[in-house]
N, C-alpha and C positions, 0 to 999 in steps of 0.2 A: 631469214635473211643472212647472208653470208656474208660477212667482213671482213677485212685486209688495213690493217695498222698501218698508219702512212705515216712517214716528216717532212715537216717544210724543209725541201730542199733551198730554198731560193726565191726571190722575188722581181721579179724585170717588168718591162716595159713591152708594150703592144706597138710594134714599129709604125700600124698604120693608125691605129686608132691613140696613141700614147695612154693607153688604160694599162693599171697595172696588172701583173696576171702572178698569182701565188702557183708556184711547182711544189705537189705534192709527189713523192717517191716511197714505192712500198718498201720495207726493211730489206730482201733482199734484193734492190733496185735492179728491179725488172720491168714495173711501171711507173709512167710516170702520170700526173694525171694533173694538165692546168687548169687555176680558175680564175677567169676575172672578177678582179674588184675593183672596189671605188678606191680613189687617192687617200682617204681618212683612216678607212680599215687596212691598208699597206704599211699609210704610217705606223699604227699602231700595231703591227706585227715586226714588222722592220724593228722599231725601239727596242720591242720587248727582245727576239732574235739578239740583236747586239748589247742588251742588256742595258741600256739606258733608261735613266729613272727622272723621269719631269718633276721639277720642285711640288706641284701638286699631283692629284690623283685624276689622271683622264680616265675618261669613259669605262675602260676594260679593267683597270685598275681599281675603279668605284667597286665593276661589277663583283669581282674578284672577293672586295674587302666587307661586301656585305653581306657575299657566301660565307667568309669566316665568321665575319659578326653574327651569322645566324646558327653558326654550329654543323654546317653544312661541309660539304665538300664535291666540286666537279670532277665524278666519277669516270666517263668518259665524252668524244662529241662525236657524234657519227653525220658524213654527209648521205643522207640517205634517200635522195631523190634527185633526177634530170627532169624536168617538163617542160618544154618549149623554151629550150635555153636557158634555161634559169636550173641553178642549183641550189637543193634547200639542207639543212641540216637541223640537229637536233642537239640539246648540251642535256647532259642526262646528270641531274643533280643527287647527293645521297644525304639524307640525313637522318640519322636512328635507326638507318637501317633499312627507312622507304626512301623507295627513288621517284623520280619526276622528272617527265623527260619536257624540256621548254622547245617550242619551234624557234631556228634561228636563221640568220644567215649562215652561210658556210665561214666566209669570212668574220663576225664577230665571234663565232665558235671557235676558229682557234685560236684568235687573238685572244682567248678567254682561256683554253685550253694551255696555250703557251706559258700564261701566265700562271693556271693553276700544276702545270706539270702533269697534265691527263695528257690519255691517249688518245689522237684520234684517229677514226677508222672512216673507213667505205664503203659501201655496199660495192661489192662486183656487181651488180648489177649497173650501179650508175659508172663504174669503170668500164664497162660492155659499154653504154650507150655514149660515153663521151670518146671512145675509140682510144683508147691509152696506146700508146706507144710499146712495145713488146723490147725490153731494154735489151734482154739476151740476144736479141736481130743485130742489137745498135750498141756496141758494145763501144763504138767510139764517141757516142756521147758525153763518156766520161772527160772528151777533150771539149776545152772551153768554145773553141770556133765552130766546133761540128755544134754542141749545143745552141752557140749563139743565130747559127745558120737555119737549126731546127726552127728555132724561136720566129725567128724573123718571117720564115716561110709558113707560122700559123695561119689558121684564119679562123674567125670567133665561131663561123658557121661548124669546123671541123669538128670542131670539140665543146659548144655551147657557150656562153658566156655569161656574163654576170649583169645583170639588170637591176641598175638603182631604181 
């Protein structure tokens, strides 16, 4: 399987549906590649992105702290599947040296990921079938209106979407 390093560029809003939709962009932003999620997993990316730290430990934060507690570390996360709309992913754990790849959502992977400072990647494969966008076409996406314009002209069926 073939991989491609992505970062969360950003996180907006589905104009029709108001679901949130996370933009992944490969390092040389050429692709970009959306995914919807639920409003709890945004949050929880969104905080970590801006570096906000909750008096307690939410969810991703837990996850985070009981990889440390156990001597572990999140190696990488890779979203490594499209099936009938839905994206799946994997958080590939290391400890001693063996790894353990957990099934995840795409979204708590990198809200896990963000937090552990891991990579995440993509299969080109699930980049082929969610139709990414060829950045070097659209070189003006780098303007905010052209992007917001893209955004808005989504539709969950183009590019698949995320199912709670």
């Amino acid at each position: 399987m073939l991989l491609v390093e992505m970062k969360v560029r950003g996180i907006t809003l589905d104009p029709v549906t108001n679901m949130p939709i996370i933009i992944l962009r490969d390092l040389e932003n050429k692709k970009s590649l959306p995914i919807w999620i639920g409003i709890f997993e945004a949050n929880a990316i969104a905080s970590e992105m801006e570096k906000l730290s909750p008096p307690r430990p939410m969810t991703h934060d837990l996850l985070k702290n009981l990889i440390d507690g156990l001597k572990s570390k999140v190696k990488r996360v890779i979203v490594n599947d499209l099936r009938n709309n839905t994206f799946f992913a994997t958080i590939e754990l290391e400890r001693n040296g063996t790894g353990v790849a957990i099934d995840s959502r795409p979204s708590d992977a990198i809200a896990l990921a963000l937090r552990a400072n891991a990579p995440i990647l993509v299969s080109e494969e699930v980049i082929r079938k969610a139709k990414t966008i060829d950045m070097t076409q659209e070189k003006d996406l780098d303007d905010k209106e052209k992007l917001r314009e893209w955004l808005d002209n989504l539709k969950p069926e183009d590019f698949g979407n995320y199912e709670m």
